[in-house]
N, C-alpha and C positions, 0 to 999 in steps of 0.2 A: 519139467519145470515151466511149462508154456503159463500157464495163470499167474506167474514170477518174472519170466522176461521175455515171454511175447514169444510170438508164431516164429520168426524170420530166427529170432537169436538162438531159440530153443532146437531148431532143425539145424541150425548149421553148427550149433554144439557136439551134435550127435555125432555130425559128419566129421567133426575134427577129432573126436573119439577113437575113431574107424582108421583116423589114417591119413583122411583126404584131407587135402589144401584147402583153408579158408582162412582171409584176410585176420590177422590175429586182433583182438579186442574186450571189450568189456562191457557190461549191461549197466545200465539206469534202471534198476526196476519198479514194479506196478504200486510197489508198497510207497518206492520215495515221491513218483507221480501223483499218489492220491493224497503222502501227506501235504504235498508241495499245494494243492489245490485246496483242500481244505484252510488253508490260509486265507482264501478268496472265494469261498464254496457262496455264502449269503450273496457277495456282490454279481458274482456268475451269475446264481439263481434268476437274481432280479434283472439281471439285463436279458435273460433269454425270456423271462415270462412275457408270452402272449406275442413272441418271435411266428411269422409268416412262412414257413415253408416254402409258399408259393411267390414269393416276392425275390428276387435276387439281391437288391439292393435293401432290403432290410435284414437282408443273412448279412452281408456285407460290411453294415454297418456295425450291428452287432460283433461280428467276428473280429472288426479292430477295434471297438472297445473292451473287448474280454483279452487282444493279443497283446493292447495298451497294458492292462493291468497286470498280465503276466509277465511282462518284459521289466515293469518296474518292481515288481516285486523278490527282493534279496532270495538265493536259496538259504535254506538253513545251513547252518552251519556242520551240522556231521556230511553233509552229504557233499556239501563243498568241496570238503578237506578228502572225501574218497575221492572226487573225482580227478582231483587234483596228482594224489597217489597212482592213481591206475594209469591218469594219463604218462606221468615220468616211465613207465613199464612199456610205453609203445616205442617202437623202432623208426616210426615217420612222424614229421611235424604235421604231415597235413592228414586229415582222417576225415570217414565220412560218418555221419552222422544220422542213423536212418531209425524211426518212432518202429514200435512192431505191434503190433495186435493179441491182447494176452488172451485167445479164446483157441481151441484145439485146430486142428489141420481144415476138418469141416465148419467149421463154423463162420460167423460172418469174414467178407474179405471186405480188406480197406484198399485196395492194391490203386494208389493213385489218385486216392484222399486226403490222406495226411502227408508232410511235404518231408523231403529227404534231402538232406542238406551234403552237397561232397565239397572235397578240397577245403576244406575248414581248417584252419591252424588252429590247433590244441590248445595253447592259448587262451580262445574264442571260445572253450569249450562250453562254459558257463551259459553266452548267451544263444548259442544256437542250441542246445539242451531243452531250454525256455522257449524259443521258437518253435523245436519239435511241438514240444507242448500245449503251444498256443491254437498251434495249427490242427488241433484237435478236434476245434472249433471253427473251423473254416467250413465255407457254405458249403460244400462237397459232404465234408465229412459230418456236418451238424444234422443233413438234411437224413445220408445215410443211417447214423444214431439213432434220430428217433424213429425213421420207420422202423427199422430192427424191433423195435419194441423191448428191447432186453438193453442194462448198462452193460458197456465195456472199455474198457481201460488200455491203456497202452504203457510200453516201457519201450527205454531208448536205446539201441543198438549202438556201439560207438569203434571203428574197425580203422584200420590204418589201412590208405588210401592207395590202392591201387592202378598205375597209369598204364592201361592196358594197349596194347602193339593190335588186338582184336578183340573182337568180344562181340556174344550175341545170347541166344537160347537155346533149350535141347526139349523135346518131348521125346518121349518113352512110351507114345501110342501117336500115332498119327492123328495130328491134332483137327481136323477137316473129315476125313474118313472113317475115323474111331477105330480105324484099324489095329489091333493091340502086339504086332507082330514087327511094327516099325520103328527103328530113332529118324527122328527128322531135326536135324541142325543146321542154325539160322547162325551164320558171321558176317560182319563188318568191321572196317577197319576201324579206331579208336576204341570210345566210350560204347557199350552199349544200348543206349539211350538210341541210338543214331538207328536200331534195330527196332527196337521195341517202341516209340514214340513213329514209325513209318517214316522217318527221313530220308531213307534209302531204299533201294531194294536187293537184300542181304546175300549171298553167298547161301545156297541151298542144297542138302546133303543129304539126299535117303541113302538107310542102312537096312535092311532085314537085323533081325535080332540072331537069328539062326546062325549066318553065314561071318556077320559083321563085317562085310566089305560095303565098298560105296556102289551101289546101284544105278544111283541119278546122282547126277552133279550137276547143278544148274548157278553158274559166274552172273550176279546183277551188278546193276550197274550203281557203284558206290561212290556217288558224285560228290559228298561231302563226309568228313572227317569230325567228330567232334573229339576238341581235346585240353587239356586245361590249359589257360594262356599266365605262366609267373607273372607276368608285364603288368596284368589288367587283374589279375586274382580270380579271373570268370573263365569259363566254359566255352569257347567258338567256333563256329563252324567253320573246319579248311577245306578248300575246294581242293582236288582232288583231278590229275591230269590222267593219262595211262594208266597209274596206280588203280583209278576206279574201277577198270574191269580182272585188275589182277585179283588171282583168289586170296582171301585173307586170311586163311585155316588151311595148314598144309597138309596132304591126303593122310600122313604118318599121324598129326595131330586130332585129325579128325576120327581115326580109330582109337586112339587113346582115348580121345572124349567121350567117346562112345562106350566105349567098357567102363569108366567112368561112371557115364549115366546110369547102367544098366547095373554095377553095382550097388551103385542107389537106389536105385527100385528095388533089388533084390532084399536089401536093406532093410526098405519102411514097409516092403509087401504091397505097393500099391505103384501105380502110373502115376509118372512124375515131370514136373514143369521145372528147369535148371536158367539159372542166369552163371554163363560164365563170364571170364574175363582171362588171357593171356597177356601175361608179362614176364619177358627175360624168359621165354621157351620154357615158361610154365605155369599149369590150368589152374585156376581158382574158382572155386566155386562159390558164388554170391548170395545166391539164393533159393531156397528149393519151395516148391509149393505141391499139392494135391491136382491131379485132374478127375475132373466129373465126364462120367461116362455114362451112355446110355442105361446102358445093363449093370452099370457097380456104383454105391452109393459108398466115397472117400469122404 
């Protein structure tokens, strides 16, 4: 179902299929996106026509006059009333909210193009939905578009929010060497944003595949914390005393994650890139993607 609810939502369907732990939730799909846009398709057109590539500040502009119009613009009403319903079906008020890409595993990636909205009170759901949407159209991602030279569409992921004790990434070939015999795991303490965005330097975990014990163990030094603040409704980063150089994935956790991973590749038949997340002494799997390899085309 990935040309229906996108890359992210359609893999980690699979995976909740199987067994494994994924944040529970529900899709916006490609079909309600397109009609949703079609509402504003002529005025789109005309604000992109004869748009600069090369200029930033004319992506820019452009992109908040098209974010304008789709912020003011009503959803219809069936799509409302689902969202509405699926939301009373979730367990937490606050959920994140993440666009997904409806093209196969290989095909183009947006990974950090379109904007991904966490801690959102349900509520809210309506206008960050529309923002996902908007942000389709941001200079990153408008510029990405058109060189693609192919349309593509997105639908909206929408999962109950998880505040994770650690959280980082898993490869299933070592990701530097192409080595395809190794799990290499990245933790830190909070969000894992604090991994993947370089803010720290994460807690590092070689595995053989063979053996599945830890080989290298390498403690970085995790000077800040990101975590959601109730107070402020935002995201901040906590400095982080001792705590920084303690490990943040316990050796027991790190073999679980590891058979884990490896399940999953066993799974999709290919090397694979994991976003987890740890809460309450247990793994959730966020995201899975493809890795490209020298010698294998995924």
């Amino acid at each position: 179902m990935v040309r229906s609810v996108g890359r992210k939502a359609a893999y980690l369907g699979e995976l909740t299929r199987q067994g494994i732990r994924v944040p529970w939730g529900f899709v916006i799909t490609r079909s309600a996106f397109r009609r949703f846009m079609e509402l504003n398709k002529d005025k789109i057109s005309e604000i992109l026509r004869g748009v600069d590539l090369d200029d930033p500040r004319d992506l820019s502009k452009r992109y908040e006059t098209i974010r304008d119009i789709v912020l003011q613009t009503e959803l219809p009403l069936d799509i409302s009333l689902e969202i509405e319903h699926f939301s009373r079906e979730l367990s937490t008020d606050l959920v994140a909210v993440r666009p997904t890409i409806t093209s196969d595993i290989s095909g183009p990636s947006f990974a950090g193009r379109i904007d991904t909205f966490l801690y959102v009170n349900k509520v809210d759901l309506p206008l960050y939905i529309k923002q996902a949407w908007a942000s389709f159209f941001n200079p990153k991602s408008l510029v990405y578009t058109i060189s693609q030279g192919s349309p593509v569409e997105i639908a909206v992921l929408v999962q109950e929010m998880i505040d994770p004790e650690s959280a980082g990434t898993v490869f299933t070939i070592h990701p530097i060497t192409g080595n395809p015999n190794w799990v290499i795991i990245e933790s830190s303490w909070g969000l894992g944003q604090a991994v993947t965005r370089g803010l720290v330097t994460p807690d590092r975990f070689e595995l053989p595949k063979r053996d599945r014990v830890i080989a290298q163990k390498s403690l970085g030094n995790k000077h800040v914390m990101l975590k959601f603040d109730r107070k402020t409704g935002g995201i901040r980063e906590i400095p982080l005393g001792s705590k920084a150089l303690e490990q943040s994935l316990s050796d027991d956790k790190v073999i679980e994650l590891t058979n884990l991973a490896l399940r999953i590749e066993q799974f999709f038949g290919k090397h694979v890139n994991l976003e987890w997340a740890l809460q309450d002494k247990k793994l959730y799997i966020l995201e899975v993607r493809g890795v490209k390899t020298l010698w294998e085309e995924i």
